[in-house]
N, C-alpha and C positions, 0 to 999 in steps of 0.2 A: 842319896844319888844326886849328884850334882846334874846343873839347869842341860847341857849337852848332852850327858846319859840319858835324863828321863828323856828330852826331844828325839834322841835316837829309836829311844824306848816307843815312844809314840809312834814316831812314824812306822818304825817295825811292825808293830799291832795292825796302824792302817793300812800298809800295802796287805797284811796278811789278808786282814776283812775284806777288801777289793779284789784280788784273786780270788778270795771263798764267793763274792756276791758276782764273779764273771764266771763262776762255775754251776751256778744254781740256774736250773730251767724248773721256773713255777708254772704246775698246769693250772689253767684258768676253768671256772664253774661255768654250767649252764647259763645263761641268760635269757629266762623264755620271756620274760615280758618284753624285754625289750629285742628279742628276736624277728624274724620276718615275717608276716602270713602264709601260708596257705590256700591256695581258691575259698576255700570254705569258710576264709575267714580266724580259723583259729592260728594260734600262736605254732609255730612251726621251731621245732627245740632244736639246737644248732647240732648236738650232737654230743657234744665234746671232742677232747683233740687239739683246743688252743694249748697255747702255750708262750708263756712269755719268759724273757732273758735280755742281760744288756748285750748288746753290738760289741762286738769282737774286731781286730782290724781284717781280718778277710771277709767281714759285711760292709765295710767300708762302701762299696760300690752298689750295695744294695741299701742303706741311707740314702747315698746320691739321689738315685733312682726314683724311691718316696717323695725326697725335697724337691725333684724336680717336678714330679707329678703334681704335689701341690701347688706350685708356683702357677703349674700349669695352667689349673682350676680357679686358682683364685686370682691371679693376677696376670693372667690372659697373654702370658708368654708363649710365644710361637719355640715349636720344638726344635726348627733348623734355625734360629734367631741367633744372633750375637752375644744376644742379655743373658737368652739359654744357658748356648754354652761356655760363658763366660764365666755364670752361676754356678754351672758343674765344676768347673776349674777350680774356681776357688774353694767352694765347699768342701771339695776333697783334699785341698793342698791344706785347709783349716782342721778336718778329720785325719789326719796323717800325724799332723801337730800335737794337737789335743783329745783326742778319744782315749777317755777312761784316767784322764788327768781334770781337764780344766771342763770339758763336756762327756758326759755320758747320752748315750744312745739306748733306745730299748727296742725290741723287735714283737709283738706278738706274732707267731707262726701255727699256722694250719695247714696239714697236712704236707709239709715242707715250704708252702708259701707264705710268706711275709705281708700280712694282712693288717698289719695298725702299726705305726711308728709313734714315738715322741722323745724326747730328750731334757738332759736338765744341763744348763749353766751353771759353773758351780764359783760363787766370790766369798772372798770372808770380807764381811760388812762389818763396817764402824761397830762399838760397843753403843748400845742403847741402854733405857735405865727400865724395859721390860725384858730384855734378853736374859734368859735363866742363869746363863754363864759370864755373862758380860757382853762380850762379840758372838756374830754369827757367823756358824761355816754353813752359809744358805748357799742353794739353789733355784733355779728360775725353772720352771718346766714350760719346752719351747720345744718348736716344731709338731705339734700333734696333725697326725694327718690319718683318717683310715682313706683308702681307695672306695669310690662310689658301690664298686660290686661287693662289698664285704661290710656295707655300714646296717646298723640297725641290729646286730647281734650283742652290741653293749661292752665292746673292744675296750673302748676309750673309758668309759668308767673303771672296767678292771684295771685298765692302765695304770690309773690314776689311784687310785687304792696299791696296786702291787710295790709305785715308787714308796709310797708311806711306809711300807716294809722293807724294801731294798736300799730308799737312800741312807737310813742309819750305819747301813755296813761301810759304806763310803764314808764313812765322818762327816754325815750330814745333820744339822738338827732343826732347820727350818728349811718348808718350802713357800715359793713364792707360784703364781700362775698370771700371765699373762694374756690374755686373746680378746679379739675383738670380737669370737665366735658367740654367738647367744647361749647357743646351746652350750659350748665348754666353759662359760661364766657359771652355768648353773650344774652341772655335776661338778664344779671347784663347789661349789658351795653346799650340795649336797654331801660333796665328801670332808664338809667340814672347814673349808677356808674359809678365811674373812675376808675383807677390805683391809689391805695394809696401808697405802700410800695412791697420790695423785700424779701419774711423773709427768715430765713437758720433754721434748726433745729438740736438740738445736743441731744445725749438721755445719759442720767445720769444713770450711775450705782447707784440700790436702795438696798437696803439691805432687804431680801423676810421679816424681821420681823419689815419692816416700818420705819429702821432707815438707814436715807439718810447716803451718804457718807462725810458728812461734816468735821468730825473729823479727816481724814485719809487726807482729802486734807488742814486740817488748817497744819497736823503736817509735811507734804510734803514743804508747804512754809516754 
């Protein structure tokens, strides 16, 4: 099979597995330790009835929705604000783009409400000299948000276990986790993650009509 065949051949397989993993809705287990109380003090079993699955484009608006709720919470954006809905704008014109190419989405749902989000960024990284294959087709896992009324039921652990099963069907073979959250450093690491790297980030002046600064820093050298 020549190098064009088998690449045909491949990609074939992956969209195939990517349809199969946008068509699977995994129900998620109890989680009574990590469930609510009680008055009484004991653990209160959620029920069951979760359910998790990736974001489809007619969730689109209900990702929004999540990301913006977070932003909300944590980074103290007013909901009639500019930043807001500026935020909203883009996030969707970037989900229109990329959903279930360059980003996947995930939804835990309860009882038809959409109760824990996260997402994964998907890059192929450089070839390392511990990657099993050479390069990696990694993903970030980003955006994790449950809503304040639905945390404590252990959403976001299952979350984070169901990607370890879902992203392979995607042609993924490592994941990464990012957060500054305490508690999500430590179920990444209950669920097995290490310490990979140290990053630094730098932010580049862009020019507001899309054109980078490039020109100004070639005639600068």
């Amino acid at each position: 099979m020549s190098a064009v065949a088998s690449s045909i051949a491949v990609d074939g397989l992956t969209r195939e597995l990517t349809d199969l993993a946008l068509s699977l809705v995994l129900r998620l287990p109890d989680e009574v330790d990590a469930a609510p109380c009680v008055p009484d003090g004991s653990p209160q079993r959620d029920g069951g009835g979760a359910t998790f699955r990736l974001a489809r484009p007619e969730d689109v608006g209900t990702v929004c929705d999540l990301r913006c709720a977070q932003s909300l919470e944590y980074q103290g954006l007013s909901l009639s604000s500019e930043d807001c809905r500026r935020f909203r704008v883009e996030t969707e014109a970037y989900l229109r783009r990329n959903l279930n190419t360059r980003a996947f989405f995930a939804l835990v749902e309860r009882d038809g409400e959409a109760v824990s989000l996260s997402g994964l960024e998907v890059a192929d990284r450089l070839p390392t000299v511990d990657a099993a294959g050479g390069s990696e087709r990694a993903a970030t896992v980003v955006g994790c948000y449950t809503p304040p009324e639905h945390r404590g039921r252990g959403y976001m652990r299952q979350m984070l276990s169901a990607w370890t099963a879902m992203a392979p069907l995607v042609g993924i073979d490592t994941l990464y986790l990012e957060s500054r959250n305490v508690v999500m450093q430590r179920l990444a690491q209950d669920a097995g993650y290490e310490p990979a790297s140290a990053k630094y980030r730098l932010r580049l002046v862009v020019d507001p009509h899309g054109r980078e600064s490039a020109p100004a820093l070639a005639a600068a050298c």
